[in-house]
Rosetta silent file (secondary structure, phi, psi, omega in degrees, C-alpha in Angstrom):
SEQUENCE: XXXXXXXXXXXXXXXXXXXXXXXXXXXXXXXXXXXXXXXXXXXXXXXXXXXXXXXXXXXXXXXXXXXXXXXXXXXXXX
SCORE:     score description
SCORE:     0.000 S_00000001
   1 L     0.000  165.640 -172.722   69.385  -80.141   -7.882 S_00000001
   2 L  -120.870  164.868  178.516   66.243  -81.444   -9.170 S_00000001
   3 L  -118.636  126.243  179.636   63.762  -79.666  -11.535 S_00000001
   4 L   -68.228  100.702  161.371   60.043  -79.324  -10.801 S_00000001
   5 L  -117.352  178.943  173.904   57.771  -78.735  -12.873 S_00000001
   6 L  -116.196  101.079 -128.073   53.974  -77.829  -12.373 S_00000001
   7 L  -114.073  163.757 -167.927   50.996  -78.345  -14.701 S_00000001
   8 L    19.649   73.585  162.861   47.698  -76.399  -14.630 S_00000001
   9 L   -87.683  125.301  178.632   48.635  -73.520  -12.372 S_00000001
  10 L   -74.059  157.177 -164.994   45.613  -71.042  -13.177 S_00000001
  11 L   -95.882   32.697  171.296   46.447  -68.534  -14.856 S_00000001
  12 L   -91.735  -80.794  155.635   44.901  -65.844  -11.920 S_00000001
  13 H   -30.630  -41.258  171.033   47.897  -67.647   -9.825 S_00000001
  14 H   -83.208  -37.749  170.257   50.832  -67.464  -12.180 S_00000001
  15 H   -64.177  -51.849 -156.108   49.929  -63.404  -12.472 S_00000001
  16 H   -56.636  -59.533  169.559   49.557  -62.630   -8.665 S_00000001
  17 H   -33.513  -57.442  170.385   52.981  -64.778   -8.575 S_00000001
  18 H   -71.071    0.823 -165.973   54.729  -62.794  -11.181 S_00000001
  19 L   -71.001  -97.225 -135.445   53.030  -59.374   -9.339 S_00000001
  20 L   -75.859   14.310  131.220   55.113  -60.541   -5.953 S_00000001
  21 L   -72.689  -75.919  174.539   58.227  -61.622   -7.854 S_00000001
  22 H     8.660  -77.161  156.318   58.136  -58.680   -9.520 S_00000001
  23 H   -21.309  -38.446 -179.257   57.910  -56.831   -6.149 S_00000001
  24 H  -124.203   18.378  163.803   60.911  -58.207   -5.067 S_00000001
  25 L    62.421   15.427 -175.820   62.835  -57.892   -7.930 S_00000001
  26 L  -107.709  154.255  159.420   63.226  -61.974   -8.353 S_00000001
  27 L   -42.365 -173.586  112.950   62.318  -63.996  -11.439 S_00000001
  28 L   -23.521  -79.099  141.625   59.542  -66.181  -11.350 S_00000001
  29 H   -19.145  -96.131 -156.656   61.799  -69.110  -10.927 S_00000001
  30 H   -58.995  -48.947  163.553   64.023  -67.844   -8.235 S_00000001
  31 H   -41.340  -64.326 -165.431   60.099  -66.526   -6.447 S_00000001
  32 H   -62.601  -45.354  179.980   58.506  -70.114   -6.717 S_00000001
  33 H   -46.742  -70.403 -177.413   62.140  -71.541   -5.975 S_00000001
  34 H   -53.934  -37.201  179.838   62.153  -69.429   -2.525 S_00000001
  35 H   -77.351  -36.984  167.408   58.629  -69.960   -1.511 S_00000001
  36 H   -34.080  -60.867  153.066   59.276  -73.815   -2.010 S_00000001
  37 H   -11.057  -74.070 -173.065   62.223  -73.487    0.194 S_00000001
  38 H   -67.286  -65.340 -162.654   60.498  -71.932    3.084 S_00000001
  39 H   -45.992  -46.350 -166.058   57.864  -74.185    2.825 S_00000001
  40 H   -83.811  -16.611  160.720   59.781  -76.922    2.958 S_00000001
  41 H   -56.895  -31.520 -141.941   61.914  -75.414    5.969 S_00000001
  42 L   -84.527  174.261  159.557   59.163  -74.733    7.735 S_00000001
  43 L   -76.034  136.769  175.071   57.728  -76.503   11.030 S_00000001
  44 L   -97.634  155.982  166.063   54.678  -78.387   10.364 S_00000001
  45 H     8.743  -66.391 -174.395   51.805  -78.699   13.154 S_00000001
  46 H   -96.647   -4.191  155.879   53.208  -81.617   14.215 S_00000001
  47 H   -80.594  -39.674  159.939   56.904  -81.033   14.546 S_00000001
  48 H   -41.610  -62.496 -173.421   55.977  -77.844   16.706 S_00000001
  49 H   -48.992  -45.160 -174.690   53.727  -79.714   18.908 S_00000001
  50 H   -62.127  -50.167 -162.251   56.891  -82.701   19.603 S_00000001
  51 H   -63.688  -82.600  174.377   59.053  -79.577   20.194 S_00000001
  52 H    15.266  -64.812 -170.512   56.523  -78.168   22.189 S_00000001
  53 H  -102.008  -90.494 -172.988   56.325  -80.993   24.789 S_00000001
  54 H    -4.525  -54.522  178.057   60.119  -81.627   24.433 S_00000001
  55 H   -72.120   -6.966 -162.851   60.291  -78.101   25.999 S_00000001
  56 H  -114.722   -8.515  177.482   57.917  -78.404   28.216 S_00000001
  57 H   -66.092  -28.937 -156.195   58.749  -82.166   30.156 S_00000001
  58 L   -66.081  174.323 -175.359   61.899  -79.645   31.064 S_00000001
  59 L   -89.372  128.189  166.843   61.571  -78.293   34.681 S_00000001
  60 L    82.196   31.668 -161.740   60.446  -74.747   35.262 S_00000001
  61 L  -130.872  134.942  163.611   59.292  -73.932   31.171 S_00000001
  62 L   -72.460 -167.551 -175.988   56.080  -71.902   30.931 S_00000001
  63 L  -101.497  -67.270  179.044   53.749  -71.973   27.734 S_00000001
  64 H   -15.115  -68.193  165.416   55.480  -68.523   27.066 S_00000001
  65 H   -28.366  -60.961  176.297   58.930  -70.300   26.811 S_00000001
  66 H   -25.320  -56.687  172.196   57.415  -72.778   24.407 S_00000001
  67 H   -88.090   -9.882  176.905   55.936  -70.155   21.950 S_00000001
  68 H   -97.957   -0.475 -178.413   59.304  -68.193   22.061 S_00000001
  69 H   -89.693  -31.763 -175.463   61.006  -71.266   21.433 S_00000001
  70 H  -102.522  -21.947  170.399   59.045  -72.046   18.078 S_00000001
  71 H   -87.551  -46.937 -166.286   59.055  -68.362   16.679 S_00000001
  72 H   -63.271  -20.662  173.993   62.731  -68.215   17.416 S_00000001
  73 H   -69.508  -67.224  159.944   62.860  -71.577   15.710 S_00000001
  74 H   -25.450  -46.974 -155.360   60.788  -70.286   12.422 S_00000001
  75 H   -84.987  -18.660  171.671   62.727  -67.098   12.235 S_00000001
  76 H   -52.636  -22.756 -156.064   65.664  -69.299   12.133 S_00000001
  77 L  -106.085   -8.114 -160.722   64.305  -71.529    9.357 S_00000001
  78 L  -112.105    0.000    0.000   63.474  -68.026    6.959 S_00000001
């Protein structure tokens, strides 16, 4: 692993950040560590949209399909 660090985080941002480690009973670290994660898991704009039309050139796929196709992919990703 590699280590990150981050310079001039205000310091109005590093408290709400420890508040909602806190909250969840995580370090600081192990908080910023997780939300990095996800972030970096996540789909952006334009990797939805290519899925998107990937799902939808298929025969017979609704918009519904589409959007149940990209939240099940997100919840998959958390």
């Amino acid at each position: 692993m590699t280590t990150l660090s981050v310079r001039d985080v205000s310091e109005d941002a590093l408290s709400i950040l420890r508040v909602r480690a806190a909250a969840k009973r995580q370090s600081l670290q192990a908080y910023v560590r997780d939300l990095l994660e996800r972030e970096a898991n996540a789909l952006s704009i334009e990797q939805a949209a290519r899925e998107a039309d990937r799902l939808a050139a298929r025969a017979n796929v609704t918009t519904d399909d589409v959007l149940d196709a990209i939240e099940e992919m997100r919840q998959a990703r958390r």
